[in-house]
C-alpha positions in Angstrom: -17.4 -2.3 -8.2 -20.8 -1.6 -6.5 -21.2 2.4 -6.6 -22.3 2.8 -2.6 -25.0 5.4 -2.4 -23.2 8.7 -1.1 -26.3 8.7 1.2 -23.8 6.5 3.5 -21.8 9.3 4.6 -22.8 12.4 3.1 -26.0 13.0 4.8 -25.7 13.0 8.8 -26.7 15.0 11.1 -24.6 17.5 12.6 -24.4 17.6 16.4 -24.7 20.3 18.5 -21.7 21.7 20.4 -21.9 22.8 24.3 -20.6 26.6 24.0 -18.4 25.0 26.8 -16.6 23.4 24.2 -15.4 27.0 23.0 -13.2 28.0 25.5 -10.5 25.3 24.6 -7.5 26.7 22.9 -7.7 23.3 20.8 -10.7 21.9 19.1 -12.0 19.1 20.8 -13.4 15.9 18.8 -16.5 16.6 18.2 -15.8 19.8 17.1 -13.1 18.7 14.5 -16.0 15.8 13.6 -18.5 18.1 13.4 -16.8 20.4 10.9 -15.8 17.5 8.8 -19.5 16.3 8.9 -19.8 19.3 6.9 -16.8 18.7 4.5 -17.6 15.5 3.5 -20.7 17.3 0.8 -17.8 19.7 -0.5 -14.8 16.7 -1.4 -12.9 17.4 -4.6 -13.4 13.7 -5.5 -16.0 11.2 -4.2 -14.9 8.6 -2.0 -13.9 5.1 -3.3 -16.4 2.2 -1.9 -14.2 1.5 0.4 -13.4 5.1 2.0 -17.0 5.4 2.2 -17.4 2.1 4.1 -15.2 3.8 6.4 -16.4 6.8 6.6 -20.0 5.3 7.2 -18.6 3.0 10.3 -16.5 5.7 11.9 -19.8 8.1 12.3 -21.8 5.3 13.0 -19.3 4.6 15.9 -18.8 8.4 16.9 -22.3 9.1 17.1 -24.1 5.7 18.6 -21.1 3.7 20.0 -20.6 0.1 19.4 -22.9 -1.9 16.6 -25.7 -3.5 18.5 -28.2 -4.0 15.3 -28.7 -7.5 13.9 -26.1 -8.5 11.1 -28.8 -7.8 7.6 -29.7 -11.7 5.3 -27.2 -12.5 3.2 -28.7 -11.0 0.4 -28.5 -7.7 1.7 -24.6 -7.7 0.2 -24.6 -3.7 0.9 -26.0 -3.6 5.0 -23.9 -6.5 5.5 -20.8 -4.7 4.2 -22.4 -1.4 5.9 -22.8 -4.0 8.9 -19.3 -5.7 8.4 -17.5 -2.1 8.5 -19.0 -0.8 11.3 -18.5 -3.6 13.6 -15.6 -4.1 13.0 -14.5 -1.1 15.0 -15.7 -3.1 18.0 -15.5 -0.6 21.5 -13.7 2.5 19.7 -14.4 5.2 21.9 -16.7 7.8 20.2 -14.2 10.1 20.7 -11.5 8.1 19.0 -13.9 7.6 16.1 -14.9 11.3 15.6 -10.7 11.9 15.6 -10.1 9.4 13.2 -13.3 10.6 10.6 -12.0 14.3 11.1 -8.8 13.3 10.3 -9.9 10.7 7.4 -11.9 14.1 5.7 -8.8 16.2 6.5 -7.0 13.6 4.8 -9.5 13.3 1.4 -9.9 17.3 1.4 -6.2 17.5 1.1 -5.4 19.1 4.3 -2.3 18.1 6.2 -3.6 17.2 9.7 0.0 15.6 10.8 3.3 14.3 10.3 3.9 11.4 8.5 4.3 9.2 11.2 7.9 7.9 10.1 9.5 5.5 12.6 12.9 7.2 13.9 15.2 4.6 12.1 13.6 5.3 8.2 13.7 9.1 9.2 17.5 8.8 9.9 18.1 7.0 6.6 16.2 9.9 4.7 16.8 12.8 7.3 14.9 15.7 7.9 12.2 16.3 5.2 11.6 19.1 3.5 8.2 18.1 2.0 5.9 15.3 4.1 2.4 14.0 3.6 1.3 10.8 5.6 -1.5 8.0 5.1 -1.2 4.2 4.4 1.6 5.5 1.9 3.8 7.9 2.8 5.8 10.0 0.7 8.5 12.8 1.5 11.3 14.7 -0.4 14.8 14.9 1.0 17.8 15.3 -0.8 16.4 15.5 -4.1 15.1 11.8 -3.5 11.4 11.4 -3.4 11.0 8.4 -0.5 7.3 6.3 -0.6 6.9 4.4 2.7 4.5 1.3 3.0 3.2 3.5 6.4 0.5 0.3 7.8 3.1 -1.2 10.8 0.3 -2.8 12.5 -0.9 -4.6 9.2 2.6 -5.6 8.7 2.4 -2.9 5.7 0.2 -5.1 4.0 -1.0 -3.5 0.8 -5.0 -2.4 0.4 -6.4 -1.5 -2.9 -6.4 2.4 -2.3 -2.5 2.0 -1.4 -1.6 0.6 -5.7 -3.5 3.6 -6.6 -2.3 5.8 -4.9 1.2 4.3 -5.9 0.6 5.4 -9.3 0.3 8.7 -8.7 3.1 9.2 -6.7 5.3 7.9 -9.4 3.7 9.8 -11.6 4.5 12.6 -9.6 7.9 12.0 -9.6 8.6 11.4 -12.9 7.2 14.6 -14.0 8.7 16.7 -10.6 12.1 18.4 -11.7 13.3 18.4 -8.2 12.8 15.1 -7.9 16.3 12.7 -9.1 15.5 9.6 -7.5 12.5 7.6 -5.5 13.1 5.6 -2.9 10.7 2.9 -1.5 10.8 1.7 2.4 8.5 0.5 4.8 8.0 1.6 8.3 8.6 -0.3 11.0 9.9 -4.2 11.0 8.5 -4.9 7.9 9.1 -3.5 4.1 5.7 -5.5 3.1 3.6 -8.6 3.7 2.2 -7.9 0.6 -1.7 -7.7 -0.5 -4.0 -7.5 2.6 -6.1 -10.5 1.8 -8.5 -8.7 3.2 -9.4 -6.4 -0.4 -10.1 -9.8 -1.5 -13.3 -10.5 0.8 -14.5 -7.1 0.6 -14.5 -7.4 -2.9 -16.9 -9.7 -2.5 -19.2 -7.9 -0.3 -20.2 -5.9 -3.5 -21.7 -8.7 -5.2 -20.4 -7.8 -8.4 -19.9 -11.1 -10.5 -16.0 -12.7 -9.6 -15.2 -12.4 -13.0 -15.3 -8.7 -13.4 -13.9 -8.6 -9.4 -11.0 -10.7 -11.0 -10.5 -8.5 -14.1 -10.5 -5.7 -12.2 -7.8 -6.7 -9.6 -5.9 -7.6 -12.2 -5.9 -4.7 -14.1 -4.8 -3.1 -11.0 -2.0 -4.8 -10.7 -1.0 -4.9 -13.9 -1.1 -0.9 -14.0 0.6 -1.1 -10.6 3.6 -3.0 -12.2 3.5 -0.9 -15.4 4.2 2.1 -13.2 7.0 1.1 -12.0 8.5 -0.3 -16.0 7.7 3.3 -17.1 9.1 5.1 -14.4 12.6 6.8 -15.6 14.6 8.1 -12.7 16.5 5.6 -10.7 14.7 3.6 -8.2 16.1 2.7 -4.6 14.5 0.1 -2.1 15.7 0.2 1.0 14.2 -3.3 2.5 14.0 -3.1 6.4 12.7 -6.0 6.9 10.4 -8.8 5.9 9.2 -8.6 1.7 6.8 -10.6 0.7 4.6 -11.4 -2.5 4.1 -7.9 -4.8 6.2 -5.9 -2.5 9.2 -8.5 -3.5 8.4 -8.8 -7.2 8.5 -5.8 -8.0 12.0 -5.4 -6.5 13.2 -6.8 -10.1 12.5 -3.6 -11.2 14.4 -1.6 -9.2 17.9 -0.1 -10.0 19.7 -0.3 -6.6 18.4 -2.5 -3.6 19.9 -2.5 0.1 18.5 -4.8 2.7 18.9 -5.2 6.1 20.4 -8.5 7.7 16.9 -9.3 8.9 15.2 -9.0 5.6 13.9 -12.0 3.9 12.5 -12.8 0.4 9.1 -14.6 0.1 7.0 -15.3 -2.6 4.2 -17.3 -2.0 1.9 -18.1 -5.0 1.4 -21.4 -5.1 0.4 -22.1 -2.0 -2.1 -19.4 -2.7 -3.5 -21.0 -6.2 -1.9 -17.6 -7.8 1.1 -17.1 -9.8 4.2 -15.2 -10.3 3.5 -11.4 -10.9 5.5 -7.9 -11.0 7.7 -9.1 -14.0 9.0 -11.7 -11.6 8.9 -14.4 -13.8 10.8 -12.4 -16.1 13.5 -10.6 -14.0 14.2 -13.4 -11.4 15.5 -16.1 -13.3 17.9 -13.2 -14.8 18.7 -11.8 -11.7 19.4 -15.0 -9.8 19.5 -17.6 -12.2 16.5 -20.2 -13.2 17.0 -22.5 -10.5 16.9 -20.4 -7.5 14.0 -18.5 -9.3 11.8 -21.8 -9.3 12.8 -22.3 -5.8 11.4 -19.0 -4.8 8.5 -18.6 -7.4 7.2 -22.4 -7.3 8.4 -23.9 -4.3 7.3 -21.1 -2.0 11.2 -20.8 -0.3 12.5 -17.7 1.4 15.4 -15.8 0.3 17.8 -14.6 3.3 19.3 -10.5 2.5 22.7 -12.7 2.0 21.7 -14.8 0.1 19.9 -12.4 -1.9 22.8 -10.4 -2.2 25.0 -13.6 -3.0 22.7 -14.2 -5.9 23.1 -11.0 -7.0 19.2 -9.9 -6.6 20.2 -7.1 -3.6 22.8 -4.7 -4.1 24.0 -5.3 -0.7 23.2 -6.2 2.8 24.1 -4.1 6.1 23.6 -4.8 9.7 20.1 -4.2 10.8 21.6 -1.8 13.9 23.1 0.4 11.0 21.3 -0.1 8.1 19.9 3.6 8.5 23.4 4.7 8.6 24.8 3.3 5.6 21.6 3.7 3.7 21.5 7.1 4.0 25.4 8.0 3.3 24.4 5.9 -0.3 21.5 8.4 -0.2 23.4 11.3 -0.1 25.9 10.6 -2.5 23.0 9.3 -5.0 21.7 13.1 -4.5 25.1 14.4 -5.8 25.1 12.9 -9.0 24.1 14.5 -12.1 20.6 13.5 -12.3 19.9 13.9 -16.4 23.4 11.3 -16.6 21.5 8.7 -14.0 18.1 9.1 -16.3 19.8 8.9 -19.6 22.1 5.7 -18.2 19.4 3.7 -16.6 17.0 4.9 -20.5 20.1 2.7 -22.0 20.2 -0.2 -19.8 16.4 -0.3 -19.8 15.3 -0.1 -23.3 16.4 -3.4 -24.7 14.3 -4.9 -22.3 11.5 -2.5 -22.1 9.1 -4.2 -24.2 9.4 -8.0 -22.7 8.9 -6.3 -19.1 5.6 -5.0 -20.6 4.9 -8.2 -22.1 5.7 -9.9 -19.3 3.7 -7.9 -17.0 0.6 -8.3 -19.5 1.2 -12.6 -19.3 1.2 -12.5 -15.7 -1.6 -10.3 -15.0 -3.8 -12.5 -18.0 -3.0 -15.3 -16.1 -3.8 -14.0 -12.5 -7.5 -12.9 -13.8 -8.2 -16.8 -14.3 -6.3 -17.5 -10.9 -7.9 -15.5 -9.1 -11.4 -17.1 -9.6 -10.5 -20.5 -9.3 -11.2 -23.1 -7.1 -7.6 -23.4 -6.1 -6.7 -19.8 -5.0 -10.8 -19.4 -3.4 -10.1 -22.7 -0.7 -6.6 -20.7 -0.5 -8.1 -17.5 0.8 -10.7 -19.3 2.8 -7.9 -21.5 4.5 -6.4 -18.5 5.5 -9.3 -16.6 7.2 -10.0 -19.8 9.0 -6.5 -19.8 10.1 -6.4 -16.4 11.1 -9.7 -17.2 12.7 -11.3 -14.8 10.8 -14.1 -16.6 9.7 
């Protein structure tokens, strides 16, 4: 990945407050932005490309308003991504963008600047938290049950690059946390996931790094993404709200106990992206819903409805969407009851005789996807669907 010069972001200028400014009981914008200004130098961890492409477009936008320069050649790979990044913010406000820069430095310093932003239907399945942090992935502890939320509504909860990594380390986190008996993963809003955000894909390319090493990359990600969730020892709840699609659905084969609302659905579209079958699917869908409906899903491109899901036995069960919350959240509860070294030690014995295939599996898929990904198959996919999008 190209290593953006921390000149992007780290070295503005500060601007100069109006003692005016003072005699607010709050801070006002461009306070909070510049304060942060002055954080970015002092990060416990430098920025990923992409966090500094964002940084770079929000103080462009909060201190000269909307792009007017001329989009740099095409073999200027890093203006044009510099470029790309800051217009797309389009007529932000300056004050919007000085918020959302304070808040994105808050947010890398470790600060808490908020709540998590938790719709009021997933909050009433995992009820009041004890323990919040927000972002694109939202986790909070309730219950004894640590709960990750896909926390991007407006993408559809698509999932970005920073989101698997950050994945990791929450189960990570969980494994090792003694309060911690059980994760569950949900989405906010009306969708669990759409998936990847194509959008990592394009990006990548911005850097100009060569597409095999993009390729290996990605699916090395992915492949560490899906190993986290093999590894991970505790039981494992999904609680599908709504639409799950691609990675967000394969993965569901590693799950102990999924619930699904009547308006879920089950998509898996590889084909028609020149991909193929990842997240162990192509090992635990066949055995969790037998071969043929498998091929349907994995090959064919079909949907899976919550009841038919749950007649194939993939879903645990399916409840009306008006009370999904409800139920979810009494199965919650008496999850949180149980004695959690007896749930560990139970799910260690059902899980070992298949440990090493879902590892071997994973390792397959992900092989396989590193080809896919470069060829001319899944490349006129991903242009097809920026044109369609009218993206490009």
């Amino acid at each position: 990945m190209l290593s953006l010069a921390r000149r992007l972001t780290l070295r503005p200028c500060v601007y100069r407050v109006n003692a005016a400014y003072w005699s607010s009981s709050a801070p006002s914008p461009l306070e909070r932005f510049n304060v942060a200004v002055t954080k970015v130098e002092k990060l416990p961890e430098e920025p990923s490309n992409d966090v500094k492409l964002k940084l770079y477009a929000l103080y462009k936008q909060a201190t000269a308003g909307k792009c007017s320069t001329s989009k740099p050649g095409v073999f200027d790979l890093v203006g044009r991504a510099k470029w790309d990044a800051w217009n797309s913010l389009g007529d932000m406000p300056k004050e919007k963008a000085q918020d959302e820069y304070s808040s994105l430095v808050d947010k890398l310093a470790g600060v808490s600047t908020s709540a998590s932003g938790a719709s009021p239907d997933v909050a009433s399945a995992v009820g009041s938290s004890s323990s919040t942090s927000g972002g694109d992935l939202a986790c909070s502890l309730e219950d004894n049950g640590f709960v990750i939320r896909f926390n991007r509504p407006n993408k559809k909860n698509s999932i970005t690059l920073d989101m698997y990594e950050a994945m990791v380390k929450h189960l990570k986190e969980a494994a090792e946390r003694p309060d911690v008996h059980y994760i569950v993963l949900t989405g906010t809003g009306d969708f669990f996931s759409s998936g990847n955000d194509l959008g990592n894909f394009m990006n990548r390319l911005k850097t100009g790094l060569p597409p095999e090493v993009l390729a290996k990359d990605a699916a090395d990600l992915v492949r560490k993404y899906v190993a986290a969730f093999i590894n991970f020892p505790k039981p494992a709840v999904a609680l599908v709200n709504g639409p799950s699609i691609g990675v967000s659905c394969t993965v569901l084969g590693l799950f102990d106990f999924i619930y699904a609302s009547d308006k879920a659905f089950f998509h898996t579209p590889f084909t028609l992206l020149g991909l193929n079958p990842e997240g162990c699917s192509s090992y635990t869908f066949p055995r969790a819903m037998g071969v043929a409906r498998a091929n349907r899903l994995l090959m064919l491109n079909e949907q899976l409805s919550a009841q038919e899901a749950k007649a194939c036995g993939f879903v645990t069960d399916v409840f009306p969407h008006a009370t999904f919350h409800e139920e979810t959240k009494k199965i919650l509860q008496r999850l949180s009851k149980l004695p959690p070294k007896s749930l560990q030690y139970s799910k260690a014995l059902i899980r070992d005789p298949i440990w090493a295939d879902l590892h071997k599996a994973n390792d397959k898929e992900c092989d396989r996807l590193t080809e896919r990904f470069v060829s001319a198959e899944a490349m006129q996919a991903v242009m097809n669907f920026f044109k369609d999008k009218g993206k490009l």
